[in-house]
NUVEX-942798 format. One record per residue (C-alpha): residue number from 1; x, y, z. Coordinates in Angstrom, 2 decimals, decimal comma. Each point is the difference from the previous one (the first is absolute). Layout:
// NUVEX-942798
(NUM (X Y Z))
...
This chain:
// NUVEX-942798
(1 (-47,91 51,77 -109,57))
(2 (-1,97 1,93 2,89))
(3 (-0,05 3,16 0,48))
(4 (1,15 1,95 3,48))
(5 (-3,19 0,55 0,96))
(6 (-0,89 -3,67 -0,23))
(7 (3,12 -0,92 2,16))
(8 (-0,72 2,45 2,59))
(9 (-3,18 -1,44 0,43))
(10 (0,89 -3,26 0,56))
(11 (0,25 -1,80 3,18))
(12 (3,22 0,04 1,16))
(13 (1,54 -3,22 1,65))
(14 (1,21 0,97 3,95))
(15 (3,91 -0,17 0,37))
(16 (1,64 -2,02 3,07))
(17 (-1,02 1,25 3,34))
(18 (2,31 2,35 1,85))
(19 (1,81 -1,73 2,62))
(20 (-1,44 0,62 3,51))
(21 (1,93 2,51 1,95))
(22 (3,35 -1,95 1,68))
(23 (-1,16 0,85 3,45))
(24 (-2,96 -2,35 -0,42))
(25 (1,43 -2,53 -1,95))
(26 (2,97 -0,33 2,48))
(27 (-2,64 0,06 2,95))
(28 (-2,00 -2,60 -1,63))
(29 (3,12 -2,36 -0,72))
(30 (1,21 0,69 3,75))
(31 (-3,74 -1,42 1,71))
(32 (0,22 -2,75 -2,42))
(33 (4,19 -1,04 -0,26))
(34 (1,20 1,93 3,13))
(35 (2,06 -1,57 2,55))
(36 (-2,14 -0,83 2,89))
(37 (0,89 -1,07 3,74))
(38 (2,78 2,20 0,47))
(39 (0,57 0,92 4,36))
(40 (-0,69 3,32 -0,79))
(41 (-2,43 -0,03 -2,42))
(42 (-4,08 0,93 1,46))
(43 (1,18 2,43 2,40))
(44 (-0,23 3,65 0,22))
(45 (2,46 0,24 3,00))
(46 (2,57 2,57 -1,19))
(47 (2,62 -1,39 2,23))
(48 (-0,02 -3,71 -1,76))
(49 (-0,39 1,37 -3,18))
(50 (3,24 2,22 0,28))
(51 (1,63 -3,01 1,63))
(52 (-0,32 -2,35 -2,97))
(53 (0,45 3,24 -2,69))
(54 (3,28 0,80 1,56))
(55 (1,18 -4,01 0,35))
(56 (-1,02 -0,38 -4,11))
(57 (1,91 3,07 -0,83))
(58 (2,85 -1,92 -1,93))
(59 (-0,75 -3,94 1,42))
(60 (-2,68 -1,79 -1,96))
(61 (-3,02 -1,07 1,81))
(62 (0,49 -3,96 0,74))
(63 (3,22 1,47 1,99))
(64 (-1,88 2,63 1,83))
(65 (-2,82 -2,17 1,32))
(66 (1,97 -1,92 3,09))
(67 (1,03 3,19 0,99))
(68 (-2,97 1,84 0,09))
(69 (-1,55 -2,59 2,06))
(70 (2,67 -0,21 2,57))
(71 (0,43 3,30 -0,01))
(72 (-3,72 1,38 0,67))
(73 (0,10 -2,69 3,04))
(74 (2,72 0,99 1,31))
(75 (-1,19 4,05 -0,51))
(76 (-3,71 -0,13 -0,26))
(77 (-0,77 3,32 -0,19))
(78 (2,48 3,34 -0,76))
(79 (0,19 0,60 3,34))
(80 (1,57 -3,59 1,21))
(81 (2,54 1,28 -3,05))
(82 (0,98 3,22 1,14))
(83 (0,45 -1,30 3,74))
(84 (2,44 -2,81 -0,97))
(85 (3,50 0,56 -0,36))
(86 (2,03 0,51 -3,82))
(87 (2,07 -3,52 0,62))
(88 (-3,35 -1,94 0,33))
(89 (-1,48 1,72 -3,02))
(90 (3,15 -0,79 -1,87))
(91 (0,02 -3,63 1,67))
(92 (-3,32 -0,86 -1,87))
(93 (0,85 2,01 -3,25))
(94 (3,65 -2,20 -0,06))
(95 (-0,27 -1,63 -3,50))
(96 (-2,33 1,99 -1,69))
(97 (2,87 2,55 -0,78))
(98 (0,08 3,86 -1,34))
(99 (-0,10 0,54 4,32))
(100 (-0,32 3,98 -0,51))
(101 (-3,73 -0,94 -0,38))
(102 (-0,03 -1,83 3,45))
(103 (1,72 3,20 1,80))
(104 (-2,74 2,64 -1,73))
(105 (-2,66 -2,67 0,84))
(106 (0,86 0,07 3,68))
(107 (0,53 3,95 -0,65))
(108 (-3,23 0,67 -1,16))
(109 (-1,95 -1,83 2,38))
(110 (1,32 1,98 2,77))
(111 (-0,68 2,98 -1,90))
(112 (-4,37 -1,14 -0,23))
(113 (0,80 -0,38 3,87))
(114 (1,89 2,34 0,86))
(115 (-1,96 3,16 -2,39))
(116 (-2,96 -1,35 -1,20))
(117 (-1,44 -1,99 2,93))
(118 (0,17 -2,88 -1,34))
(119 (-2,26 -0,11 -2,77))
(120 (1,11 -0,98 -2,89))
(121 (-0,75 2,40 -2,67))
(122 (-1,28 -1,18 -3,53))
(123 (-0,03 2,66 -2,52))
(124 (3,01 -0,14 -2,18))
(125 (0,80 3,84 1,02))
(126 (0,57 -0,71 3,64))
(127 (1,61 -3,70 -0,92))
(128 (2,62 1,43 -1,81))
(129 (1,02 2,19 2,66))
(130 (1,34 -3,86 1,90))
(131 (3,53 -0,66 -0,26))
(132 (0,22 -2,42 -3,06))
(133 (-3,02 0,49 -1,57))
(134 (-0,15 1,61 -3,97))
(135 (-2,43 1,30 -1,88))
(136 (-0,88 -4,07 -1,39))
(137 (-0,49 -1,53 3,40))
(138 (-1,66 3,24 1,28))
(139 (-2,65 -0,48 -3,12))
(140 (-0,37 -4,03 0,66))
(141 (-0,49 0,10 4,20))
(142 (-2,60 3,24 -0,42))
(143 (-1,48 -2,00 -2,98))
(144 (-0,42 -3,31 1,93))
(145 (-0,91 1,56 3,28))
(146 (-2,33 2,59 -0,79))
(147 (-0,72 -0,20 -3,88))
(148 (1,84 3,22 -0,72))
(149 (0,32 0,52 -3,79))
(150 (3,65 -0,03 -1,11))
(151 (2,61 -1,61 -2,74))
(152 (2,78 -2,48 1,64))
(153 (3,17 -0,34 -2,17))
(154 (2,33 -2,92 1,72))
(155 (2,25 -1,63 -2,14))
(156 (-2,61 -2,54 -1,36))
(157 (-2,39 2,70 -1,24))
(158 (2,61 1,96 -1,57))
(159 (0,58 -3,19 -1,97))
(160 (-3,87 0,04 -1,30))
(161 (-0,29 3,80 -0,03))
(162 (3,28 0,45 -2,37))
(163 (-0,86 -2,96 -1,89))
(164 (-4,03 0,83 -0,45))
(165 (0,65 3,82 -0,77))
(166 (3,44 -0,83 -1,91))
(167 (2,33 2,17 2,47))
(168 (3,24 -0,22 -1,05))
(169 (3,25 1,04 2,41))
(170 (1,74 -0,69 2,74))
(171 (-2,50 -0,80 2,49))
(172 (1,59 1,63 2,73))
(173 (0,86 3,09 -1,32))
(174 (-1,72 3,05 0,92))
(175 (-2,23 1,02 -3,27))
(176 (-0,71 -3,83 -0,75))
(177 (-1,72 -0,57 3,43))
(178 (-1,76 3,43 -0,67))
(179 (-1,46 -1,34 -3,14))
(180 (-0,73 -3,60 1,84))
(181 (-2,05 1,99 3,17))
(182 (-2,26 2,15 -3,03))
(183 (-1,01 -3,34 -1,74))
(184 (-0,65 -1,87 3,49))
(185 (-2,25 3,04 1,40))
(186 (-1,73 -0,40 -3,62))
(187 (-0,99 -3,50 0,12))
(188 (-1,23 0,33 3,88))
(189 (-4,01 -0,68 -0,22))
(190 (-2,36 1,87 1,85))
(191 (-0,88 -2,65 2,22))
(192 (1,40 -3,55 1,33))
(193 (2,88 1,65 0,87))
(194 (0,83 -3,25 2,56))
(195 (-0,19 -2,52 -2,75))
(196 (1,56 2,33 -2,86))
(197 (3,30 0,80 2,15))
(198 (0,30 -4,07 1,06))
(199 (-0,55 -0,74 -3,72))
(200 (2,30 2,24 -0,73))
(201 (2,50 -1,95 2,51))
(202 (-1,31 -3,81 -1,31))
(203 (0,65 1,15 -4,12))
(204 (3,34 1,20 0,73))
(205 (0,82 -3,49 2,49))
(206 (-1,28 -2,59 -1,77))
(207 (-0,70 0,96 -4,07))
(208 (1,21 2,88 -0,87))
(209 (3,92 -1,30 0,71))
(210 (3,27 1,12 -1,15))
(211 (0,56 -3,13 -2,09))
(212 (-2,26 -2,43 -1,76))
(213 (-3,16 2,15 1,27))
(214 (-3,54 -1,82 -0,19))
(215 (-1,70 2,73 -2,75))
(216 (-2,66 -1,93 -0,33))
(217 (-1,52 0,27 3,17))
(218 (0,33 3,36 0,14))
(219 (-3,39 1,88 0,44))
(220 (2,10 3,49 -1,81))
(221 (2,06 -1,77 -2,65))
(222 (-2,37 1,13 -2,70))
(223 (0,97 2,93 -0,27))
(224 (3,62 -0,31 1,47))
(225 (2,47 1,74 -1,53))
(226 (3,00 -2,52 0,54))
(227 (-2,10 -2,43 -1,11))
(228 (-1,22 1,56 -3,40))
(229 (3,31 0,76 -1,05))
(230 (1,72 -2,93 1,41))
(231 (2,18 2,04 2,40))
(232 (-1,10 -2,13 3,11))
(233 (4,16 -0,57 0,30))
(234 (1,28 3,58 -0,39))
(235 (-2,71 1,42 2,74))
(236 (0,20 1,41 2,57))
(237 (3,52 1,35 -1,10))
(238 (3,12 -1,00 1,59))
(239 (1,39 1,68 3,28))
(240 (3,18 1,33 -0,44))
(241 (2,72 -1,86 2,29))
(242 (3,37 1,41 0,91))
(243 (2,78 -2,55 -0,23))
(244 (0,05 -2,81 2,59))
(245 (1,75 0,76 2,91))
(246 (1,39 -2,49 1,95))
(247 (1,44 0,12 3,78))
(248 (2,08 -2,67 1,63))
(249 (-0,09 -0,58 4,16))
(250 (0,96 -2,51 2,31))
(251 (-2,44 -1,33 2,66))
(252 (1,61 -1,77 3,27))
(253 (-2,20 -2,83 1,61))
(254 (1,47 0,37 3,53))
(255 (-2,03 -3,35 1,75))
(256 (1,11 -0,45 3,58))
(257 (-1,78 -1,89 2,44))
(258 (-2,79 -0,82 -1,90))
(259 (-0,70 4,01 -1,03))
(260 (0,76 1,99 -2,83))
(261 (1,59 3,49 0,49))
(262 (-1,98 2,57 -1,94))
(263 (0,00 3,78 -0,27))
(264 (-3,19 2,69 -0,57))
(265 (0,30 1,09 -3,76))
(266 (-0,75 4,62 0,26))
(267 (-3,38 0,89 -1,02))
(268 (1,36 1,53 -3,44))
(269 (0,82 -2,55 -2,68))
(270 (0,03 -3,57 -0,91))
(271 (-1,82 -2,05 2,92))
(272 (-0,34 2,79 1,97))
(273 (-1,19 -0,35 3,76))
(274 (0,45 -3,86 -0,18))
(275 (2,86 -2,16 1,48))
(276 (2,53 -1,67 -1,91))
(277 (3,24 -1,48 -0,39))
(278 (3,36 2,36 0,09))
(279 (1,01 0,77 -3,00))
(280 (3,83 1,57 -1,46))
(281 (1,46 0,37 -3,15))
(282 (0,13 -3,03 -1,77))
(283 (3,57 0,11 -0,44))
(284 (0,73 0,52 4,18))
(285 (1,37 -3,03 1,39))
(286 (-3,39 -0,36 2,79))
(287 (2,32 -0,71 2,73))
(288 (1,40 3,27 0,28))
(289 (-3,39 1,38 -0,72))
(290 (-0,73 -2,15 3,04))
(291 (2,87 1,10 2,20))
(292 (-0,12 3,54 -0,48))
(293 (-4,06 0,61 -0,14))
(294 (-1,10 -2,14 2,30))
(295 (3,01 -1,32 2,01))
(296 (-0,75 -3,91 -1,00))
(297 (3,23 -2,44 -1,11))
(298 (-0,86 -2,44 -2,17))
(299 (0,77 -3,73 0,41))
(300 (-0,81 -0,92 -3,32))
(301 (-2,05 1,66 -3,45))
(302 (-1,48 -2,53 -1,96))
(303 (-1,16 1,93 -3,60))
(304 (-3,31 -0,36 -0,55))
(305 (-1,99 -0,18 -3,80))
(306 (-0,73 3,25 -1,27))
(307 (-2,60 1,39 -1,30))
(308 (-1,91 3,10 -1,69))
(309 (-2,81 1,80 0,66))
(310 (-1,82 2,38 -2,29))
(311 (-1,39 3,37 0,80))
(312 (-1,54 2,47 -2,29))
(313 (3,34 1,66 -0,51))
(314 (2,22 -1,92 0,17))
(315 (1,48 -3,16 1,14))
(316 (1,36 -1,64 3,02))
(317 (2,77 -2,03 -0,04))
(318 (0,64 -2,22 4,06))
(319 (3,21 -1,95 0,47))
(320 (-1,26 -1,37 3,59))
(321 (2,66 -1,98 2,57))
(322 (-0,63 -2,21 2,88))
(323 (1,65 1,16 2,82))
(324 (1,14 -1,71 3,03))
(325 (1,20 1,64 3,52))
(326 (3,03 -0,51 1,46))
(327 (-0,71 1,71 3,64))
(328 (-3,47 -1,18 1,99))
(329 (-0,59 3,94 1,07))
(330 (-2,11 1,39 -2,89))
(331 (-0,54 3,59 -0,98))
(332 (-2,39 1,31 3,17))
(333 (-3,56 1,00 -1,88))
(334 (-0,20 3,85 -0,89))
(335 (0,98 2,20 -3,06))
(336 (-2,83 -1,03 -1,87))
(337 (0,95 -3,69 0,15))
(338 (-0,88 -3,45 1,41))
(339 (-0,07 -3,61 0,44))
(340 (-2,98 -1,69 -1,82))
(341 (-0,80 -3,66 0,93))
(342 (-0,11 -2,06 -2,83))
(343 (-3,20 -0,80 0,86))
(344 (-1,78 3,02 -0,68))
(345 (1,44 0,81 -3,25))
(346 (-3,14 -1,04 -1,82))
(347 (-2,24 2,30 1,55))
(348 (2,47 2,99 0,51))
(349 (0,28 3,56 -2,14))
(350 (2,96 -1,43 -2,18))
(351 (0,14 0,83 -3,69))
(352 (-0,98 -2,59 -2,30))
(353 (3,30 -1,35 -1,51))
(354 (1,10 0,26 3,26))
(355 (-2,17 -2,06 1,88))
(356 (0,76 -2,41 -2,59))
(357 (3,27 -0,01 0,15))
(358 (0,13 -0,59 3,93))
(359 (-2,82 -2,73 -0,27))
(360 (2,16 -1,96 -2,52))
(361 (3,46 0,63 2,30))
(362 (-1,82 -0,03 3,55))
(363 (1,97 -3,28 1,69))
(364 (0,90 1,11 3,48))
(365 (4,02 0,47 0,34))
């Protein structure tokens, strides 16, 4: 049996190697694994790197890349942005939905015009000043455009943050996200910053995913707490959702003459600021709505198929009708309304479902 002595004196065999810090490791993984060839990737201009931030804010990137390219040749520069008007910004946002971020996109290039000269600024301080910019996009533009150090927390990387640091909670709620912006300022590295914050962005896109995530190429899942105590499907936590509320409308396609007659939505709520079809309670016969709003008589209404559309808080529930004229003299243009050719319904500021619904219904009465 040996002695103490004797043991303390014996070489001792080295244990496993502490992980590298994250930082690096994502860094390294990102220069190797990143996604590459992106339209706004190898730039430093502020203005196209806001552009594309704002567009991926909720729309995943294979979406956003058409539109980013139209859109930057239509409005090359911020300038070229602020000087157009808001029904051509929302024109070439149509279809890419949540259109409160076209309206403070068009707002906040008139404000780098209009107040700061127009330079665009690119520390995360001034950025955040912009109409709809937060503290994440603030952090990823300054990172990207002038390598300002700083933790990003979209909805991916809350997915890898709560799942590497084993955050539990409702994501959204206040002293969750608190806890989520402590462990992402943590794991920023001192240096790298551009290829930490898109590696960041590329773990929480393409591995680290809400189901059936790819841990083994994961440069952090070593030490990932999800992971180590098979928890990958309870993290993040769930968001608590009020009960599903549901809203019922009618929509009146009112083609004369080869045109549509549409009406400007009001800046606040659903579709705001873009044209669309008049709408009444789902249960009001439309040709009184007709008659007494816009002093049309029907010929004939034709129901249409309905359909839903989803938004965050609810959902939207169309009973559409074909409606045909009975005099020649149509409603003169004014009180926010108008007659659309046909023809330019696939280029025009129309919600989504709507433009849809008129491109499947659009023979000429």
């Amino acid at each position: 049996m040996r002695d103490r002595a004797t043991i303390a004196s014996m070489p001792r065999r080295p244990g496993p190697a502490p992980p590298r810090p994250f930082g690096d490791r994502v860094v390294a993984w990102q220069r190797k694994h990143g996604r590459r060839g992106l339209p706004w990737q190898g730039t430093r201009d502020a203005y196209r790197l806001w552009l594309s931030e704002i567009m991926l804010q909720q729309t995943q990137v294979a979406t956003v890349v058409a539109y980013f390219e139209r859109f930057v040749a239509r409005f090359p520069d911020v300038r070229s942005l602020a000087g157009a008007s808001e029904e051509d910004v929302l024109a070439l946002w149509s279809g890419l939905g949540y259109y409160a971020r076209a309206r403070n996109l068009h707002r906040a290039a008139r404000h780098v015009v209009e107040r700061l000269g127009g330079r665009f600024p690119t520390s995360s301080r001034e950025l955040a000043k912009l109409p709809g910019i937060g503290r994440s996009t603030a952090a990823a533009i300054a990172a990207f455009s002038s390598g300002e150090r700083g933790a990003i927390l979209d909805g991916n990387v809350r997915r890898v943050i709560a799942r590497h640091a084993g955050i539990e909670g409702d994501p959204s709620a206040a002293a969750t996200l608190a806890r989520m912006w402590s462990e992402a300022e943590a794991r920023v590295p001192p240096r790298a910053i551009e290829a930490y914050t898109q590696g960041m962005m590329d773990l929480g896109a393409t591995v680290c995913l809400p189901r059936n995530p790819r841990c083994d190429a994961c440069p952090v899942s070593g030490d990932c707490f999800a992971l180590l105590h098979d928890r990958i499907g309870e993290l993040p936590g769930k968001r608590r959702r009020s009960a599903g509320r549901r809203r019922r409308i009618a929509m009146l396609v009112v083609v004369s003459r080869g045109e549509v007659l549409l009406e400007k939505r009001p800046s606040a709520g659903i579709w705001g600021g873009l044209w669309s079809l008049p709408e009444a309670p789902a249960d009001e016969p439309p040709g009184e709505l007709l008659a007494r709003d816009w002093g049309l008589e029907a010929a004939a209404i034709e129901r249409l198929e309905p359909f839903e559309h989803a938004f965050t808080h609810f959902t939207l529930e169309v009973r559409p009708w074909r409606v045909t004229l009975r005099k020649s003299s149509r409603l003169a243009q004014g009180r926010g309304a108008v007659w659309m050719p046909l023809a330019e319904i696939p280029g025009a500021a129309l919600p989504a479902p709507v433009k849809k619904l008129l491109l499947r219904n659009q023979s000429p009465r």
